[in-house]
PDB file of N, CA, C and O in Angstrom:
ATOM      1  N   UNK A   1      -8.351   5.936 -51.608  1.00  0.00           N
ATOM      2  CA  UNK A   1      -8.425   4.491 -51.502  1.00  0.00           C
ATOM      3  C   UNK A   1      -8.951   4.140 -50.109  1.00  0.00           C
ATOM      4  O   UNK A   1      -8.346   4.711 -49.202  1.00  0.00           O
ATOM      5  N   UNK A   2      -9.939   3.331 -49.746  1.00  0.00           N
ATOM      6  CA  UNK A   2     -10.852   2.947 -48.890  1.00  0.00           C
ATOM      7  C   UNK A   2      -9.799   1.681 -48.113  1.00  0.00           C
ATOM      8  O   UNK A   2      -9.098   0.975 -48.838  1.00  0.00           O
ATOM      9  N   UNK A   3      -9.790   1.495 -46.512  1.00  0.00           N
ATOM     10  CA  UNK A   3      -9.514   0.705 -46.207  1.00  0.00           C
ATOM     11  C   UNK A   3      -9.472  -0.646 -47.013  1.00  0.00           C
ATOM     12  O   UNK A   3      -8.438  -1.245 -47.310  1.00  0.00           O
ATOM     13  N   UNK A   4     -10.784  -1.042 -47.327  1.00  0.00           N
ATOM     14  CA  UNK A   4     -11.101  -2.108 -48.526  1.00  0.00           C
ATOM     15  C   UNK A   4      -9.935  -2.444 -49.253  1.00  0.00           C
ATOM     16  O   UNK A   4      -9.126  -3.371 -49.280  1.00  0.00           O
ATOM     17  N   UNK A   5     -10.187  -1.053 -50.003  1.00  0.00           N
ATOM     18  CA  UNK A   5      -9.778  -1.445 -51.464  1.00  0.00           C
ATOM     19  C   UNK A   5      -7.917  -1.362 -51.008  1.00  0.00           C
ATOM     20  O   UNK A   5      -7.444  -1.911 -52.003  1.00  0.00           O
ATOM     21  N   UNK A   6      -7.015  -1.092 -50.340  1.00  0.00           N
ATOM     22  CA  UNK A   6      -6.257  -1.493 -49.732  1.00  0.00           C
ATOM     23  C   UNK A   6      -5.860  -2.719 -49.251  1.00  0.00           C
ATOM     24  O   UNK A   6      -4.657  -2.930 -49.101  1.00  0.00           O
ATOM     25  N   UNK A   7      -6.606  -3.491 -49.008  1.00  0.00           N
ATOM     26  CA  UNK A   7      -6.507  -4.852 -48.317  1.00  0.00           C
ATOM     27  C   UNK A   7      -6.531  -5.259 -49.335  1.00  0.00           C
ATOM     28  O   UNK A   7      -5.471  -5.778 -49.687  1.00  0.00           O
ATOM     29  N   UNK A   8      -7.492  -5.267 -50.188  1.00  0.00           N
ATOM     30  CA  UNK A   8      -7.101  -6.257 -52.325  1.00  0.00           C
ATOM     31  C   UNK A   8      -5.740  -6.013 -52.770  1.00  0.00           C
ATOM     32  O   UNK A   8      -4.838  -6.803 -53.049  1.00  0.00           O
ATOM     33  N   UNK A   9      -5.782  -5.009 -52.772  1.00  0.00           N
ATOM     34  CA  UNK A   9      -4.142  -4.161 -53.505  1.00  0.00           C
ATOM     35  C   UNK A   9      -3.368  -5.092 -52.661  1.00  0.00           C
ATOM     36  O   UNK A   9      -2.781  -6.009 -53.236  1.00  0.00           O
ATOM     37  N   UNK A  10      -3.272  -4.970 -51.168  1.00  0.00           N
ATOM     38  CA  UNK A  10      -1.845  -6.120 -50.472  1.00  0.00           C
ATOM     39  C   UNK A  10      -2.315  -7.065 -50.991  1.00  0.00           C
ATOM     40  O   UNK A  10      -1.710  -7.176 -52.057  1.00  0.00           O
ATOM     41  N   UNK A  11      -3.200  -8.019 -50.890  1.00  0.00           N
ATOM     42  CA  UNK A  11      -3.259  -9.749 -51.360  1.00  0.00           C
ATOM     43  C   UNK A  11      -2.826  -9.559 -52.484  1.00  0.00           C
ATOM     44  O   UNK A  11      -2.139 -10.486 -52.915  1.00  0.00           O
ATOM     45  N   UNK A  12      -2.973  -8.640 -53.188  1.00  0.00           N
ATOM     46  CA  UNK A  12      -2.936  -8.954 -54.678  1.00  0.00           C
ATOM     47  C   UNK A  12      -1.419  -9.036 -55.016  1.00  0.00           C
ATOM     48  O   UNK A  12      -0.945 -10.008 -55.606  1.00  0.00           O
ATOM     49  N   UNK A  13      -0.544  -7.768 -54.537  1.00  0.00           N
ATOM     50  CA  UNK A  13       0.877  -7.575 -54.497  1.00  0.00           C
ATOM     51  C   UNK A  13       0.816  -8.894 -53.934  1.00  0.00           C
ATOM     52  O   UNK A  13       0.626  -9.765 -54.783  1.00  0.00           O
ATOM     53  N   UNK A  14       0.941  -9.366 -52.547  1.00  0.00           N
ATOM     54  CA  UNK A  14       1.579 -10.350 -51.999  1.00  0.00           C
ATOM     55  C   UNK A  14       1.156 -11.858 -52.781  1.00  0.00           C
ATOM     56  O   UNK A  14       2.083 -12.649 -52.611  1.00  0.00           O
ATOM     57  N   UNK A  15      -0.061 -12.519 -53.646  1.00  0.00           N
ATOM     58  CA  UNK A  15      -0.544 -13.074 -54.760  1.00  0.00           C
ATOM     59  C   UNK A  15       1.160 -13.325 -55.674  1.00  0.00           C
ATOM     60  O   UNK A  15       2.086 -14.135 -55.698  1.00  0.00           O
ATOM     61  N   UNK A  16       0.796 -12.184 -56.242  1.00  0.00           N
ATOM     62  CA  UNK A  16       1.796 -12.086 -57.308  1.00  0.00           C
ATOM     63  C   UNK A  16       3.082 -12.081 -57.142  1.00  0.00           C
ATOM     64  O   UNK A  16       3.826 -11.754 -58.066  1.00  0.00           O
ATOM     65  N   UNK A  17       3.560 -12.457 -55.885  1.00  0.00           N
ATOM     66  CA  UNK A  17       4.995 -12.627 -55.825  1.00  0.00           C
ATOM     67  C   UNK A  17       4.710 -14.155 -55.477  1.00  0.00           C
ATOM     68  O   UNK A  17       5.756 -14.663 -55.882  1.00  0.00           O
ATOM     69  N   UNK A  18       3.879 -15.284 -54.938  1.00  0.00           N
ATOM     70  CA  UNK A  18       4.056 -16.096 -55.286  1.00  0.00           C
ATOM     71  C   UNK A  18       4.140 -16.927 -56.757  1.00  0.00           C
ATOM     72  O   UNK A  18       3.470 -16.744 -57.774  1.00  0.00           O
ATOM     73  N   UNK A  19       5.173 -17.872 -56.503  1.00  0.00           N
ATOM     74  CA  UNK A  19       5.121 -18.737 -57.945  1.00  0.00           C
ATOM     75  C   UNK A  19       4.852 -20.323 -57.386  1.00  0.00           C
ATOM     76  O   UNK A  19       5.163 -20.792 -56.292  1.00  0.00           O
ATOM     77  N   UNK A  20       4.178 -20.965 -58.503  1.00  0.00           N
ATOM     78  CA  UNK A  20       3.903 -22.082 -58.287  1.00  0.00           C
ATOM     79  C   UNK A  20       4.700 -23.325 -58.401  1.00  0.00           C
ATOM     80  O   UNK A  20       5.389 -23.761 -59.323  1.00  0.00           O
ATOM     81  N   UNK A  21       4.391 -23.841 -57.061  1.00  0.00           N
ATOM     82  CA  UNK A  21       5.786 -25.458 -57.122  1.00  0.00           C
ATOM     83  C   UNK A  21       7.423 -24.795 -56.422  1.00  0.00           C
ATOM     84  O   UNK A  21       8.265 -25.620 -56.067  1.00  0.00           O
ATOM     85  N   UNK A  22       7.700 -23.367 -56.298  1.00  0.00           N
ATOM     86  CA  UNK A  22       8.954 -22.773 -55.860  1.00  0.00           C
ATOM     87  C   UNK A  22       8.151 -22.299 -54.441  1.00  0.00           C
ATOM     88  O   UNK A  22       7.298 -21.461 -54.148  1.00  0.00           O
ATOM     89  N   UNK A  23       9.156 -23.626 -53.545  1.00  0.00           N
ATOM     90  CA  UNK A  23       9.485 -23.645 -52.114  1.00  0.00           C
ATOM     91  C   UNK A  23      10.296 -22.195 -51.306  1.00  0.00           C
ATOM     92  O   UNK A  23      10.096 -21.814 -50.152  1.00  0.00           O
ATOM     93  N   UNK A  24      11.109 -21.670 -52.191  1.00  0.00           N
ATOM     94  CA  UNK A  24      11.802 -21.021 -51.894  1.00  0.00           C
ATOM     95  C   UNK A  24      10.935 -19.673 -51.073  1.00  0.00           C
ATOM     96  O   UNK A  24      11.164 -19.140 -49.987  1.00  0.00           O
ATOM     97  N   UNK A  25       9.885 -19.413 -52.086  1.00  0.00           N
ATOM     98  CA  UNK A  25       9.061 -17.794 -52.262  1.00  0.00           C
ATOM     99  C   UNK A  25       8.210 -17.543 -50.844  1.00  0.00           C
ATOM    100  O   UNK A  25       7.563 -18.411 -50.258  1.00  0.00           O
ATOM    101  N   UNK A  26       8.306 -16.685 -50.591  1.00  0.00           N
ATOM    102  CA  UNK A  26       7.646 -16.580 -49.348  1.00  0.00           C
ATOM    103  C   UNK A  26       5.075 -16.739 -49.789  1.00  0.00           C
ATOM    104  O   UNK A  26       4.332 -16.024 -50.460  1.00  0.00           O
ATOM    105  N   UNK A  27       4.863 -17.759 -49.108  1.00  0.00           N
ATOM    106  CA  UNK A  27       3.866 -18.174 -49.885  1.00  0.00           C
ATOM    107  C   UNK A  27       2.577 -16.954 -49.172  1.00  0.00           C
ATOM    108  O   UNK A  27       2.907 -15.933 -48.569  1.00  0.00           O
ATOM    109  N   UNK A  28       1.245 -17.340 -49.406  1.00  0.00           N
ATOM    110  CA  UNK A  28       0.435 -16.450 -49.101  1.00  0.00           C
ATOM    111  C   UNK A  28      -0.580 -17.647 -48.039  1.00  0.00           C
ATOM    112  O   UNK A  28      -0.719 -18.817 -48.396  1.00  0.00           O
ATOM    113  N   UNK A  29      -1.029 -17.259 -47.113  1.00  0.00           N
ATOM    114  CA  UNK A  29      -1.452 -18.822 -46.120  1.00  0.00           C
ATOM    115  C   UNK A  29      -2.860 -17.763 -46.010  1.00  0.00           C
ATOM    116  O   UNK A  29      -2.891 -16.577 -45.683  1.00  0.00           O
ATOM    117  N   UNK A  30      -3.856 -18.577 -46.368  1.00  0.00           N
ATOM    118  CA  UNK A  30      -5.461 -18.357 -46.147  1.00  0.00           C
ATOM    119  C   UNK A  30      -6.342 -19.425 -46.043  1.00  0.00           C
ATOM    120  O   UNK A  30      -6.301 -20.378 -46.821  1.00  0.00           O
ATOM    121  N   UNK A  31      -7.374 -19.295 -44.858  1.00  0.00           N
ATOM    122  CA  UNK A  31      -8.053 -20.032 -44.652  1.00  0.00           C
ATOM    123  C   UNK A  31      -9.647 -19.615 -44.692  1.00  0.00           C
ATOM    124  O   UNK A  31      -9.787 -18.396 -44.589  1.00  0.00           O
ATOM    125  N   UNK A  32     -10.579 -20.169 -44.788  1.00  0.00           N
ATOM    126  CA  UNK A  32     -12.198 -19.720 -44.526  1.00  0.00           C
ATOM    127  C   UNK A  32     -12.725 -19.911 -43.588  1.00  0.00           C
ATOM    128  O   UNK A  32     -12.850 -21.022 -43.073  1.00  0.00           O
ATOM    129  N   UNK A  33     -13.305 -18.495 -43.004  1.00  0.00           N
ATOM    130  CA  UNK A  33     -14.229 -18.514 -42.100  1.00  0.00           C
ATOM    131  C   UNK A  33     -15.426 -18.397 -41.813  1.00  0.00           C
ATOM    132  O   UNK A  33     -16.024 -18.289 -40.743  1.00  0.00           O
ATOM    133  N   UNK A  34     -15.876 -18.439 -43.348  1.00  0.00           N
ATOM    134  CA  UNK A  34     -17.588 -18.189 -43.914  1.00  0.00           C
ATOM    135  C   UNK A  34     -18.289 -19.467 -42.957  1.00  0.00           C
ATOM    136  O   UNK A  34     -19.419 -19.210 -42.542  1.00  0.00           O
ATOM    137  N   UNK A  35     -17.744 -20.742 -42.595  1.00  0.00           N
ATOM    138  CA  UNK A  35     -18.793 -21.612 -41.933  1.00  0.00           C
ATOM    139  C   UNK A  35     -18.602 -21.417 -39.967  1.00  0.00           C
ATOM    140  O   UNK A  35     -19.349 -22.075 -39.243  1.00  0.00           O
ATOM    141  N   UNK A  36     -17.947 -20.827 -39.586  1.00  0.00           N
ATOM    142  CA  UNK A  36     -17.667 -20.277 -38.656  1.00  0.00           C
ATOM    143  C   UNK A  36     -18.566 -18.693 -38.343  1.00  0.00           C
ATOM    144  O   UNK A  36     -19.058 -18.382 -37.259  1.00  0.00           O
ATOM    145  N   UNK A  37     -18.584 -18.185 -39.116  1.00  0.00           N
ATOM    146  CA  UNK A  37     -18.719 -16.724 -38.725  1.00  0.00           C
ATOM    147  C   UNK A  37     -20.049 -16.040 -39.540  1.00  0.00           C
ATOM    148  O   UNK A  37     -19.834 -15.157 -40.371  1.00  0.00           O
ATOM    149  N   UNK A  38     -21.235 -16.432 -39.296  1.00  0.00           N
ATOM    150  CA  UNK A  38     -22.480 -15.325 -39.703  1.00  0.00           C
ATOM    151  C   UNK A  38     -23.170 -14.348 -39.499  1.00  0.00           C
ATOM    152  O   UNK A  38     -24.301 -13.957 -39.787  1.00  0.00           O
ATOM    153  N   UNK A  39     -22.077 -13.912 -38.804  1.00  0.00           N
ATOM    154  CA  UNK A  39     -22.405 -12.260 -37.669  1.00  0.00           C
ATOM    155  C   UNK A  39     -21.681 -11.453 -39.253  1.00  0.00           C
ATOM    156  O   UNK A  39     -20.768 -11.836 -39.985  1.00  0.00           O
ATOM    157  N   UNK A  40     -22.355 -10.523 -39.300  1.00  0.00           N
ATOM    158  CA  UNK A  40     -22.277  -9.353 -40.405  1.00  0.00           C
ATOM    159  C   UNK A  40     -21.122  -8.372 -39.638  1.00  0.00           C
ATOM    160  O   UNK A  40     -21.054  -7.904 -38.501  1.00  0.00           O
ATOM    161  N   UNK A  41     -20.455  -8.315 -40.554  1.00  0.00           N
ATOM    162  CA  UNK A  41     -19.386  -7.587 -40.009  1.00  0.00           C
ATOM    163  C   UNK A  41     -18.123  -6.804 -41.155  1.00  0.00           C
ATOM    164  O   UNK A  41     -17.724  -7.166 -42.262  1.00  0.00           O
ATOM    165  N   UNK A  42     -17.774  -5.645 -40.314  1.00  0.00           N
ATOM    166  CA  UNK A  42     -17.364  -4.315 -41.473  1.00  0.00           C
ATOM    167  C   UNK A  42     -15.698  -3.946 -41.197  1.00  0.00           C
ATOM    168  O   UNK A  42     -15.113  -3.019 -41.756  1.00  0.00           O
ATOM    169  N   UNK A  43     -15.088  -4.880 -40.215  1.00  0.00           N
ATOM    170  CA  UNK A  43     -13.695  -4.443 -39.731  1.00  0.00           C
ATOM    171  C   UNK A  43     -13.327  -5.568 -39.413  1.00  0.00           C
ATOM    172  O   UNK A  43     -14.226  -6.409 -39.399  1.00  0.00           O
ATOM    173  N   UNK A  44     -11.835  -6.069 -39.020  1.00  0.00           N
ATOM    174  CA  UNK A  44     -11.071  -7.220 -38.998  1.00  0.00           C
ATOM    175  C   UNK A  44     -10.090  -7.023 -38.452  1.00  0.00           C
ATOM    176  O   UNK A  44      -9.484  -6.509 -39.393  1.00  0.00           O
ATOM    177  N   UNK A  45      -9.231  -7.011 -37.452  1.00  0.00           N
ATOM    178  CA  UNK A  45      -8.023  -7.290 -36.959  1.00  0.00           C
ATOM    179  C   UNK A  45      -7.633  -8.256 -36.493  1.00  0.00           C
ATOM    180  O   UNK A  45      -8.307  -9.097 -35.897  1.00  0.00           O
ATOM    181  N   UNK A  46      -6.244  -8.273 -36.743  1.00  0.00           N
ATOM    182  CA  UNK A  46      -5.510  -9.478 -36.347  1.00  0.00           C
ATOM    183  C   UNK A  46      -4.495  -9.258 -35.270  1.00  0.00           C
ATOM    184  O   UNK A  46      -3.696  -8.350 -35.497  1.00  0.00           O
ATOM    185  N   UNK A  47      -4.366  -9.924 -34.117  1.00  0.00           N
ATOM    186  CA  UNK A  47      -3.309  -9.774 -33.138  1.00  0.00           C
ATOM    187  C   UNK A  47      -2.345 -10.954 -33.273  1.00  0.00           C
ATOM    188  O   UNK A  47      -2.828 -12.080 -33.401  1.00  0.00           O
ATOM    189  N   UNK A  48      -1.327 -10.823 -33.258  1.00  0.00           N
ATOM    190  CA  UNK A  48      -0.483 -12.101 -33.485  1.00  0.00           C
ATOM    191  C   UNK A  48       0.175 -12.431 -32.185  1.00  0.00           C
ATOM    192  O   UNK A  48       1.354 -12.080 -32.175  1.00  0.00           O
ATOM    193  N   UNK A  49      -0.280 -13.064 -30.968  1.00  0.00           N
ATOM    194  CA  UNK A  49      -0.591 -13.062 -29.175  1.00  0.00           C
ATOM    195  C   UNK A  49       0.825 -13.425 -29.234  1.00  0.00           C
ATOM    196  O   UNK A  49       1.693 -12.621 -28.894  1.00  0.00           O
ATOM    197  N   UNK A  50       1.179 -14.980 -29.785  1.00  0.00           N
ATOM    198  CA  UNK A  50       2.046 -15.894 -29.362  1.00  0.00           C
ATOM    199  C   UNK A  50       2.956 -16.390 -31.009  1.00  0.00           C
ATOM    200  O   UNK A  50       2.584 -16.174 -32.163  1.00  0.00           O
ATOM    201  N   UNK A  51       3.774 -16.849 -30.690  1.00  0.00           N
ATOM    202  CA  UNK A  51       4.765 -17.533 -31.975  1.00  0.00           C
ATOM    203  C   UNK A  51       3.233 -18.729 -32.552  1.00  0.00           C
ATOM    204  O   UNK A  51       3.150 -19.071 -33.732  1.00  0.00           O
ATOM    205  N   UNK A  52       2.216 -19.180 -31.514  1.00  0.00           N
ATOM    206  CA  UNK A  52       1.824 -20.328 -32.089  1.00  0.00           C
ATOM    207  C   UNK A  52       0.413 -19.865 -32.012  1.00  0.00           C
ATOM    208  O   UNK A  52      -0.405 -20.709 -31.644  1.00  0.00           O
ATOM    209  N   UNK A  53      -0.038 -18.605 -32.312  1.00  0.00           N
ATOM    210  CA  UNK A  53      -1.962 -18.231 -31.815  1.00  0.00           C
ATOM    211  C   UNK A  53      -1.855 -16.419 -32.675  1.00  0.00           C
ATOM    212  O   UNK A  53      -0.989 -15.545 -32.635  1.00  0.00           O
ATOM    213  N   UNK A  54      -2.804 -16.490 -33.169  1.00  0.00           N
ATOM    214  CA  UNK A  54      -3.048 -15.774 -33.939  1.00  0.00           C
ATOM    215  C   UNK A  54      -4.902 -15.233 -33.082  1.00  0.00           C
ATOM    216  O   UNK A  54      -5.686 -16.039 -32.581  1.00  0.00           O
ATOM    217  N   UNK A  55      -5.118 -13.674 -33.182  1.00  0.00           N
ATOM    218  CA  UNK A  55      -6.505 -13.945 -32.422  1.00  0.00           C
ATOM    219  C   UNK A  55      -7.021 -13.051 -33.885  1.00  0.00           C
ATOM    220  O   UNK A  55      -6.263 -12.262 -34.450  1.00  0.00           O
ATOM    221  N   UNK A  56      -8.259 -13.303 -34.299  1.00  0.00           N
ATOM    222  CA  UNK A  56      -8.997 -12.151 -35.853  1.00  0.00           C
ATOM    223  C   UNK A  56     -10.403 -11.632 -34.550  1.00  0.00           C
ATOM    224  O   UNK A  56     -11.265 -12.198 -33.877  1.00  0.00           O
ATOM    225  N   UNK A  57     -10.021 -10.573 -34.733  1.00  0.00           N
ATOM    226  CA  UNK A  57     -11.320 -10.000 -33.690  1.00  0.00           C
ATOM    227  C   UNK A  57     -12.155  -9.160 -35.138  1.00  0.00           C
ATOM    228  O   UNK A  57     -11.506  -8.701 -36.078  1.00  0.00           O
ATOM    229  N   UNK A  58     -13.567  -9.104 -35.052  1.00  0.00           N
ATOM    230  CA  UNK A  58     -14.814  -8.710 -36.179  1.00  0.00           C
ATOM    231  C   UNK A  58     -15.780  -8.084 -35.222  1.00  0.00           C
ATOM    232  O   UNK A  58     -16.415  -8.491 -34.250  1.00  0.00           O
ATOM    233  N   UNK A  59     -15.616  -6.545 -36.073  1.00  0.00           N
ATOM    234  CA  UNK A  59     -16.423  -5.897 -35.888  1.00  0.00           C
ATOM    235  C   UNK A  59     -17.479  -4.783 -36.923  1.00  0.00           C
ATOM    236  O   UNK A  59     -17.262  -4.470 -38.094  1.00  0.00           O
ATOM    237  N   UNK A  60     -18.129  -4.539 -36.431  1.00  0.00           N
ATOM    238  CA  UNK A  60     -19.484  -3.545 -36.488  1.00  0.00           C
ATOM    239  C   UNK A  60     -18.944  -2.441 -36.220  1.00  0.00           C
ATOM    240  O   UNK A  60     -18.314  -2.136 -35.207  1.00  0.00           O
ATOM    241  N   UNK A  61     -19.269  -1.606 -37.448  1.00  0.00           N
ATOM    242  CA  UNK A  61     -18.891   0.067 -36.801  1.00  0.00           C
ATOM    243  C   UNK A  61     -17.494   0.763 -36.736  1.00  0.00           C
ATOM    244  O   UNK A  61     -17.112   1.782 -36.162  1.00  0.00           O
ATOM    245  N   UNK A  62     -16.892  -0.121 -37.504  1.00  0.00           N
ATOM    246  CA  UNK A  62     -14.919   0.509 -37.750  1.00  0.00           C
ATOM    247  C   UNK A  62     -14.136  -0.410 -36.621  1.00  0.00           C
ATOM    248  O   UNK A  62     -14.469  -1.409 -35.983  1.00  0.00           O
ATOM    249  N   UNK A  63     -12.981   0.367 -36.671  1.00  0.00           N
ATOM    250  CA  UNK A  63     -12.072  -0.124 -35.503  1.00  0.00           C
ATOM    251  C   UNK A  63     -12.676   0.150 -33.765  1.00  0.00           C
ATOM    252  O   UNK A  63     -12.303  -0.426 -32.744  1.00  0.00           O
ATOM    253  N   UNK A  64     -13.523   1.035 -33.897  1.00  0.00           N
ATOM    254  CA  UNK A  64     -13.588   1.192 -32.912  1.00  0.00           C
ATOM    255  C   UNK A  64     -15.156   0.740 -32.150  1.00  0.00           C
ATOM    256  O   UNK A  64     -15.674   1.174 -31.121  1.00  0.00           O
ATOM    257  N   UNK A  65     -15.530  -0.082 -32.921  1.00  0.00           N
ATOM    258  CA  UNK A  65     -16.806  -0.098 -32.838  1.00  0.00           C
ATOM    259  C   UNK A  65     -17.420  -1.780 -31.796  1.00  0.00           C
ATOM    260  O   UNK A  65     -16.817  -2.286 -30.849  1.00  0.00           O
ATOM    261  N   UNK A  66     -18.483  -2.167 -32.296  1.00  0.00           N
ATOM    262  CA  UNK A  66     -18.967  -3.009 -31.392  1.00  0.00           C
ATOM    263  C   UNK A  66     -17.837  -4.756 -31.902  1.00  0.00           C
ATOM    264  O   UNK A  66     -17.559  -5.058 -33.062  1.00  0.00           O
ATOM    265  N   UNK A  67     -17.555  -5.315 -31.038  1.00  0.00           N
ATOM    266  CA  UNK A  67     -17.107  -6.919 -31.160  1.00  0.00           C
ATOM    267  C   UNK A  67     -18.224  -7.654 -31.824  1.00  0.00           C
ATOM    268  O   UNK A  67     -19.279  -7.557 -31.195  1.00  0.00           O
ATOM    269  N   UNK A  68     -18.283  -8.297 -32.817  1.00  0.00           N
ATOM    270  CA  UNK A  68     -19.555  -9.221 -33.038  1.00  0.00           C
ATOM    271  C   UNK A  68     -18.873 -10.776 -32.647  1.00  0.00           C
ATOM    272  O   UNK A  68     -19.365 -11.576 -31.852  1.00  0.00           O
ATOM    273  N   UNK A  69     -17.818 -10.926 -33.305  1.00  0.00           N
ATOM    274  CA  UNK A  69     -16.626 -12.338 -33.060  1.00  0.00           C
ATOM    275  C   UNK A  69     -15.588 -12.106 -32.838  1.00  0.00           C
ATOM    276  O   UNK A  69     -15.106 -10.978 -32.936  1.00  0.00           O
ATOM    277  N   UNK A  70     -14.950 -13.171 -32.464  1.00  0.00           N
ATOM    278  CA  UNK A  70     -13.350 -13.521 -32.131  1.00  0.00           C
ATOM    279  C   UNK A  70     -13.373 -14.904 -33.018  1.00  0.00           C
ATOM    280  O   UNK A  70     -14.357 -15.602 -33.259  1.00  0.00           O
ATOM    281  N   UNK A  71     -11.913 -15.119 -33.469  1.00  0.00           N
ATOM    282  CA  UNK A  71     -11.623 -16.201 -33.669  1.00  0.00           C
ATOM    283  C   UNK A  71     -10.092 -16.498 -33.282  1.00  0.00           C
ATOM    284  O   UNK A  71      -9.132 -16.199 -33.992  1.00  0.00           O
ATOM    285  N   UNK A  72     -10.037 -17.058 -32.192  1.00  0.00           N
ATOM    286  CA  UNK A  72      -8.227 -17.648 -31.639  1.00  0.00           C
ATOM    287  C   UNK A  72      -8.104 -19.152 -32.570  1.00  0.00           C
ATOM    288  O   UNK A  72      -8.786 -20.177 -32.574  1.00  0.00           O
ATOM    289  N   UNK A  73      -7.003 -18.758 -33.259  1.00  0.00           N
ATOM    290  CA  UNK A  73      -6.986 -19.981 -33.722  1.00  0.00           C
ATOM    291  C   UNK A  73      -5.063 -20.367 -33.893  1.00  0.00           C
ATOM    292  O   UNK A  73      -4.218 -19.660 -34.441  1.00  0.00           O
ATOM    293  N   UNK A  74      -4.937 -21.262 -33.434  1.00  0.00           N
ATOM    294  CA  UNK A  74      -3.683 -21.861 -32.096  1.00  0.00           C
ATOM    295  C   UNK A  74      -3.206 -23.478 -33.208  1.00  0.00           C
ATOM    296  O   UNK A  74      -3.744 -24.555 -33.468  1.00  0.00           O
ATOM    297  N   UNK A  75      -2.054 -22.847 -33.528  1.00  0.00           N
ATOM    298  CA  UNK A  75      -0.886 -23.526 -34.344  1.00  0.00           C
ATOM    299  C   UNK A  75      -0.043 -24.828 -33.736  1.00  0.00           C
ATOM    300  O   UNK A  75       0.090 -24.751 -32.515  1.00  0.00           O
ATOM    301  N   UNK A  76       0.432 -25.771 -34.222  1.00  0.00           N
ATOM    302  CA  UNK A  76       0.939 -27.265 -33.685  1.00  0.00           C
ATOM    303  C   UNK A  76       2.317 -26.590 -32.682  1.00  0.00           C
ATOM    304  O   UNK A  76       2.556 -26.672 -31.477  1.00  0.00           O
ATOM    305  N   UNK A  77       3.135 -25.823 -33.986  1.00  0.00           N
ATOM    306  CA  UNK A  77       3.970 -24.847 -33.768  1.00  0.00           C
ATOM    307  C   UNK A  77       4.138 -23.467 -34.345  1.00  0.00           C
ATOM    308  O   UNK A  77       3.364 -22.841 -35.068  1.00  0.00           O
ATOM    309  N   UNK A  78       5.427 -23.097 -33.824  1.00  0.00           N
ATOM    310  CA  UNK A  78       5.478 -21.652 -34.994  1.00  0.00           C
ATOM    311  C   UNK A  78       5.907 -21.724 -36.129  1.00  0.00           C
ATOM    312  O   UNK A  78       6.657 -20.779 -36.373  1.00  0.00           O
ATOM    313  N   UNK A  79       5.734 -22.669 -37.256  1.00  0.00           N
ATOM    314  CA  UNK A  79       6.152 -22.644 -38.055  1.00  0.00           C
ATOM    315  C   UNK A  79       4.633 -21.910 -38.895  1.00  0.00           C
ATOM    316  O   UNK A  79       4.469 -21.254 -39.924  1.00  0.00           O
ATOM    317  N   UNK A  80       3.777 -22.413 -37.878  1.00  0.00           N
ATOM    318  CA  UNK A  80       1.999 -22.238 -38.526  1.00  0.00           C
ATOM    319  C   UNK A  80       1.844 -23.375 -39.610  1.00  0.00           C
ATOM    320  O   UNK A  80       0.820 -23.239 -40.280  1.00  0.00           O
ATOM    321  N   UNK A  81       2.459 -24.234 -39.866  1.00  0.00           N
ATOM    322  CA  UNK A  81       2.089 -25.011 -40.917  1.00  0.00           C
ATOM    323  C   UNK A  81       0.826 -25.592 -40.824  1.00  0.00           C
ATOM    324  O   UNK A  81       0.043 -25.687 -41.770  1.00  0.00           O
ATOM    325  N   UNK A  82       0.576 -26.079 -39.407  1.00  0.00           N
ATOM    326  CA  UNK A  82      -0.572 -26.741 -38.754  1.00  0.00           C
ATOM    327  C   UNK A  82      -1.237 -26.427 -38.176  1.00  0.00           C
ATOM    328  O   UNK A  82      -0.890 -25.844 -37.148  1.00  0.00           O
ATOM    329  N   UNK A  83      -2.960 -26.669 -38.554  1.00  0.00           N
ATOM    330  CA  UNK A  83      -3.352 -25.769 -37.304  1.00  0.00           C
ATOM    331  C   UNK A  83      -3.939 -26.509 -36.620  1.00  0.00           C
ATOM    332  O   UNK A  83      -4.625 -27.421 -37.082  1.00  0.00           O
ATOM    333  N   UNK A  84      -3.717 -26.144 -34.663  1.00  0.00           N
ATOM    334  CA  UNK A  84      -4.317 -27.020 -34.004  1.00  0.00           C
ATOM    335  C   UNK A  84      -5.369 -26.986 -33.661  1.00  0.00           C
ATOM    336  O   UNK A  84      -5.765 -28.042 -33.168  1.00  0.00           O
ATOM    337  N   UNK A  85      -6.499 -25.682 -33.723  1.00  0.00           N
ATOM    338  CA  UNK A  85      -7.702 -25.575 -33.271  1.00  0.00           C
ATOM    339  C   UNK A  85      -7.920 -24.195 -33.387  1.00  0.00           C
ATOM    340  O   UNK A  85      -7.064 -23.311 -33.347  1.00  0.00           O
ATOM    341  N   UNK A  86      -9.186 -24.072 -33.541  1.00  0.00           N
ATOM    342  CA  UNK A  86      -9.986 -22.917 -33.724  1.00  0.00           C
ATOM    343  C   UNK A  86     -10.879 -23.179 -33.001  1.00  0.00           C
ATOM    344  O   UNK A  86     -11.563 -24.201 -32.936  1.00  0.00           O
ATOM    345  N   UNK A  87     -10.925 -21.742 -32.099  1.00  0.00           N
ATOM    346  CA  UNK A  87     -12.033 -21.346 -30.736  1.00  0.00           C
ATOM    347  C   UNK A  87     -12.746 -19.946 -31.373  1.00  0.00           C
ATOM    348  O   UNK A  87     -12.018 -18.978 -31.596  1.00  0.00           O
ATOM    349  N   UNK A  88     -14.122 -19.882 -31.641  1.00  0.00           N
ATOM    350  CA  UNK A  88     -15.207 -18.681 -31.495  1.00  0.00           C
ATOM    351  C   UNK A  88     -15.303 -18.375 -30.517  1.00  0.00           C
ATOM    352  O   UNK A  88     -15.503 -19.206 -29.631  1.00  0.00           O
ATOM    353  N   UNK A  89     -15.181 -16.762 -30.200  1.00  0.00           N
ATOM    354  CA  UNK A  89     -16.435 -16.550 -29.107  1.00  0.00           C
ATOM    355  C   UNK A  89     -17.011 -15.261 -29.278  1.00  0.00           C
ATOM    356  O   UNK A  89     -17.952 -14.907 -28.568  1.00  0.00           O
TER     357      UNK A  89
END
């Protein structure tokens, strides 16, 4: 199983334990970055800096390879319900 196809398998598990309209369930939170981000890119990490900032660094060439983007993108609070801004660089 390919990094890839790993990352489907979790959304998908984590998908399917949500239910719809039940507050209770722990939910699945996704956003798009297709109008943000047209640098071609083969890897993704996420650092979670602060209770309220999340940083997705994209790259070329694996984990270890070239930076093409960053995206910091910085919450009202830590609850993350809100988001306060998104910075490229």
């Amino acid at each position: 199983m390919s990094v890839t196809d790993h990352g489907i398998e979790a959304l998908r598990k984590a998908a399917s334990l949500v239910t719809s309209g039940d507050t209770t369930e722990t939910k699945l939170r996704t956003f798009s970055v297709s109008g943000m981000l047209s640098e071609t890119y083969d890897y993704l990490s996420v650092n979670y800096a602060t209770a309220t900032q999340e940083i997705y660094t994209f790259k070329t060439g694996g984990s270890g390879g070239t930076t093409v983007a960053t995206l910091t993108v910085n919450y009202t609070d830590s609850t993350k319900a809100n988001v306060s801004n998104v910075a490229k660089t």
